[in-house]
C-alpha positions as YAML, in Angstrom:
chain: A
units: angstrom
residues:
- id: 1
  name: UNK
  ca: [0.92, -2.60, -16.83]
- id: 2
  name: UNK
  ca: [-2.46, -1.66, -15.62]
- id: 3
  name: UNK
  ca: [-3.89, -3.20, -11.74]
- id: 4
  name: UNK
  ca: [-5.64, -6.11, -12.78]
- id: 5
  name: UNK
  ca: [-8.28, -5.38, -9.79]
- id: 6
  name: UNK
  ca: [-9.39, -2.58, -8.56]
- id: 7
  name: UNK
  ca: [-8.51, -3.55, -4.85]
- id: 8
  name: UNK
  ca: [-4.92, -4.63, -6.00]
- id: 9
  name: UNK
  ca: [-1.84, -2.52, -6.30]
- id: 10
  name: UNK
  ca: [0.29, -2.38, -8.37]
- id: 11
  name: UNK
  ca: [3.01, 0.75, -8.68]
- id: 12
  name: UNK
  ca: [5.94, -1.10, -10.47]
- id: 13
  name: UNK
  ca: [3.89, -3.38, -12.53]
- id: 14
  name: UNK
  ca: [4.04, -6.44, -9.74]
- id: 15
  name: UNK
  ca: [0.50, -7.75, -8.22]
- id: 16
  name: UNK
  ca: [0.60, -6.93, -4.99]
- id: 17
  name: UNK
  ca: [-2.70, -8.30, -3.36]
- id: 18
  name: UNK
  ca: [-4.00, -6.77, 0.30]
- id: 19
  name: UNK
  ca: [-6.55, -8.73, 2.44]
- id: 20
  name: UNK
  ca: [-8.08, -5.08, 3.25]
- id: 21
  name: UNK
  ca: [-10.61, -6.92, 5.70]
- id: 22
  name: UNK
  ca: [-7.60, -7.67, 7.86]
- id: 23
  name: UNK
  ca: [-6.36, -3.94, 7.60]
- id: 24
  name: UNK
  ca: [-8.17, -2.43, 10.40]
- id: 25
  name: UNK
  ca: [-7.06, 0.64, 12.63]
- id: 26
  name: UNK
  ca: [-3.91, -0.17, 14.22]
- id: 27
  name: UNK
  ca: [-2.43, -2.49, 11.67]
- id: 28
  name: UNK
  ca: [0.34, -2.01, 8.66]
- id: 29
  name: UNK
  ca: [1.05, -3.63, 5.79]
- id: 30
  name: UNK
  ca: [4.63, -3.30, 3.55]
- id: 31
  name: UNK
  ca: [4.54, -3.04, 0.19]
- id: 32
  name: UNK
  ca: [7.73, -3.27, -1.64]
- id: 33
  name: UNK
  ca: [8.23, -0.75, -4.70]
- id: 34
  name: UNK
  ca: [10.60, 1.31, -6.19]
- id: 35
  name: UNK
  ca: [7.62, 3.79, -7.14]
- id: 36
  name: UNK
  ca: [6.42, 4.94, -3.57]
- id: 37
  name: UNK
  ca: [3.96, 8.05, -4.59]
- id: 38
  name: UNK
  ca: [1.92, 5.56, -7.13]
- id: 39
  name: UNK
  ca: [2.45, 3.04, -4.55]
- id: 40
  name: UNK
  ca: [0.51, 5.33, -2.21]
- id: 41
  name: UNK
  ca: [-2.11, 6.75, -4.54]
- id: 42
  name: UNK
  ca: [-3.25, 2.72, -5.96]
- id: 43
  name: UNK
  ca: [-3.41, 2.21, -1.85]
- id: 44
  name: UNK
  ca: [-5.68, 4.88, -1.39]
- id: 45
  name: UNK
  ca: [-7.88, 4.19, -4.43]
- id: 46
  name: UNK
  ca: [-7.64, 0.40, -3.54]
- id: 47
  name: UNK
  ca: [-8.06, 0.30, -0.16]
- id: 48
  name: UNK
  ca: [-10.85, 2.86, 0.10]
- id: 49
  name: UNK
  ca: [-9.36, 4.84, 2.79]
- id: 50
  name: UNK
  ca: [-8.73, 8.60, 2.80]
- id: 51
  name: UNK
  ca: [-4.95, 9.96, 2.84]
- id: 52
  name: UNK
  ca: [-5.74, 11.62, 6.56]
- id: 53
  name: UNK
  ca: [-6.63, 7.97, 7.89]
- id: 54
  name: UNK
  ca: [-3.44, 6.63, 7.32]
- id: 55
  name: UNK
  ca: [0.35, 6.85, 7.89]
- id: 56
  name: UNK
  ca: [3.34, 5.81, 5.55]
- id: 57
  name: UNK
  ca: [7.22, 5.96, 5.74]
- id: 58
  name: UNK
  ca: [9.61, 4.80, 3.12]
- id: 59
  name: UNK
  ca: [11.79, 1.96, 4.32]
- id: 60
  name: UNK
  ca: [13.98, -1.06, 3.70]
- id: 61
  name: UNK
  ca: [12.39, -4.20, 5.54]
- id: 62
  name: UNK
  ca: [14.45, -7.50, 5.10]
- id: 63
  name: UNK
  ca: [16.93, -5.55, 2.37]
- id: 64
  name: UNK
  ca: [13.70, -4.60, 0.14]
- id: 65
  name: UNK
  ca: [12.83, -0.61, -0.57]
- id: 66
  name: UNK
  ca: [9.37, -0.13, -0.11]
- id: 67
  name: UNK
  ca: [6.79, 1.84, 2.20]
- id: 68
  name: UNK
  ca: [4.71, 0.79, 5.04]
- id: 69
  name: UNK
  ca: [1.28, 2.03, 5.50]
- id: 70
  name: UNK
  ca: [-0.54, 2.32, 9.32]
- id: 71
  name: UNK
  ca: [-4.07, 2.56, 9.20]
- id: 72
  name: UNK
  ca: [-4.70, 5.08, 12.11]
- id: 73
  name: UNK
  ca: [-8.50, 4.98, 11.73]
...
């Protein structure tokens, strides 16, 4: 399954929608995945933002597996 919008991710074939006005430096957002790198590279094509502005870690939030993206500028 293909992203349906270009500002939407998608790694495991689940919409996940991002208001990207609200991610501004200093905020995070979780996206829960089993695919983390495509998670990553539809969050950098999506949200416009180059790999060296942000931060990630793989988690578990609330019993989901996922990763968590900072925007640091």
């Amino acid at each position: 399954m293909t992203r349906l919008m270009v500002t939407d991710i998608s790694p495991d074939g689940v919409r996940v929608v991002v208001d990207w006005s609200k991610f501004v430096p200093g905020s995070s957002v979780f996206i829960p995945c089993v695919n983390t790198v495509k998670a990553l590279e539809h969050f950098v094509e999506a949200g416009g933002v180059s790999r060296s502005d942000i931060a990630h870690r793989i988690r578990i939030e609330d019993g989901k597996y996922g990763v968590r993206v900072w925007r640091l500028k």
